[in-house]
N, C-alpha and C positions, 0 to 999 in steps of 0.2 A: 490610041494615044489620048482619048479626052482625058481632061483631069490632071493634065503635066503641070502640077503645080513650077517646078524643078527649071520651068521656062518661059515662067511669068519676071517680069520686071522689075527691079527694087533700086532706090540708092544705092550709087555703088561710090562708096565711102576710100574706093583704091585708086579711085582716076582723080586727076591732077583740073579734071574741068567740072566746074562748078555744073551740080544735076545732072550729071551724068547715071546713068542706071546702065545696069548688068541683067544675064539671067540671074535668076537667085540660085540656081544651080555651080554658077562658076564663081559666087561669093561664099554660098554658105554650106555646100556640101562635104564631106569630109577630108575629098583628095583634096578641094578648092583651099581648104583651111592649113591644112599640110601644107601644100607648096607655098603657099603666102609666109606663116612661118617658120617654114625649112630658111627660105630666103630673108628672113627678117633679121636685120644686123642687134645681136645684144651682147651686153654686155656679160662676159665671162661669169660675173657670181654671178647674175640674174637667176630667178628659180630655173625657167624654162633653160635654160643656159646649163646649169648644172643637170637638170633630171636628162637630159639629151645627153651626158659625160661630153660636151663640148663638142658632139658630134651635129652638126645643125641637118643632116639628110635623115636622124632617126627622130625626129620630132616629130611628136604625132597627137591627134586632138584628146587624147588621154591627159596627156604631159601639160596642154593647154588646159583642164581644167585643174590639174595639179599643182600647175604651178600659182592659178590663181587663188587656189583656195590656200597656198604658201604668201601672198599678198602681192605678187608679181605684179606692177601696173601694168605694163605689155598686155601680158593677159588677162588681165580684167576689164582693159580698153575693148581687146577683141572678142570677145565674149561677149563686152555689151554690144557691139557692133553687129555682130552676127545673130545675138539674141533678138537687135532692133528689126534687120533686117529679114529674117525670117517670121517672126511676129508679125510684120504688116501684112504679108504676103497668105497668114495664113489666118490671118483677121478679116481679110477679104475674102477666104472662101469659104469662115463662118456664115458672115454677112450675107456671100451670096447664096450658099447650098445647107446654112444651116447644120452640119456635124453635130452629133453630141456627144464626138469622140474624134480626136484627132492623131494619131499613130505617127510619130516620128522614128524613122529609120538612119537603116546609114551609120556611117563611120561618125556621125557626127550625135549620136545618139550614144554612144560612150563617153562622153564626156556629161552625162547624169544631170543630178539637179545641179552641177555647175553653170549646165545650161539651163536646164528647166524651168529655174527660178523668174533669173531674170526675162525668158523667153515667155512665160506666162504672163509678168508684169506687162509687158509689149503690147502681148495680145488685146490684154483686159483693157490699157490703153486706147488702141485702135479699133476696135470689132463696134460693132452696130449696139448700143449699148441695150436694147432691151434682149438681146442675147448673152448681153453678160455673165451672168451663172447658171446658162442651158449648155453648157462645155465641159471636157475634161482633154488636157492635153497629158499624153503620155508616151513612154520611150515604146518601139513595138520591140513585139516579143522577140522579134527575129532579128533585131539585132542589125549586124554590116551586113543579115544575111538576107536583108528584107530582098536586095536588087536579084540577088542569083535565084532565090525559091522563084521569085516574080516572072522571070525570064523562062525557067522549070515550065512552070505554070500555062503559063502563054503558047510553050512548045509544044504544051502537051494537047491544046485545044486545037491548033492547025492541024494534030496528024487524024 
């Protein structure tokens, strides 16, 4: 389990008490982004409102960055939020362990450079600045399937 970034700390921008923090796991992971906007009340034309055909259970972090690249404020709010909040989280473990490659997974890795953009803005923001241009942040290859091969993996070393 070392290395669980998924369980480090971040602002958590959903709670009603001021500095409050969350794992970064249950803000900014793919199911975490779903149920947040499954439950988000919008308004009927809103993009993300339309691309979901007014179904708000089939919304999903695709649709989020569709609808912002459509100019949806909703989600461009949450996107920067999630871009903030993951950025810090992974600017600290620039800083600490130095990567000169950092593989983002997950459901939350199809939502492409909609994330990627401002999630590297973040970064370059926060990280140890003579680190600054020793990085490359990228979607991993694997896709939603980074979790299940990961688990494969792991199985396959216990037997």
């Amino acid at each position: 389990g070392a290395g669980e970034l998924g369980y480090t700390r971040v602002p958590d921008w959903t709670s009603p008490i001021p500095g409050a923090s969350d794992a970064l796991e249950r803000l900014c992971s793919g199911w975490a982004i779903e149920r947040r906007i499954q439950e988000a009340l919008l308004e009927p034309d809103a993009p993300l409102a339309r691309l979901s055909k007014g179904k708000p259970q089939n919304r999903t972090c695709a649709m989020l960055a569709e609808a912002m690249r459509q100019g949806d404020p909703y989600a461009c709010a949450e996107i920067e939020r999630i871009a903030h909040a993951l950025g810090l989280a992974i600017a600290n473990v620039i800083t600490l362990a130095h990567p000169e490659r950092v593989a983002v997974g997950g459901g939350v890795s199809l939502m492409g450079e909609t994330l990627f953009e401002p999630l590297r803005r973040a970064v370059h923001e926060y990280v140890f600045k003579p680190y600054r241009s020793h990085y490359v942040i990228v979607p991993s290859e694997l896709g939603e399937q980074a979790v299940p091969v990961g688990a494969i993996l792991l199985a396959q070393e216990s037997v």
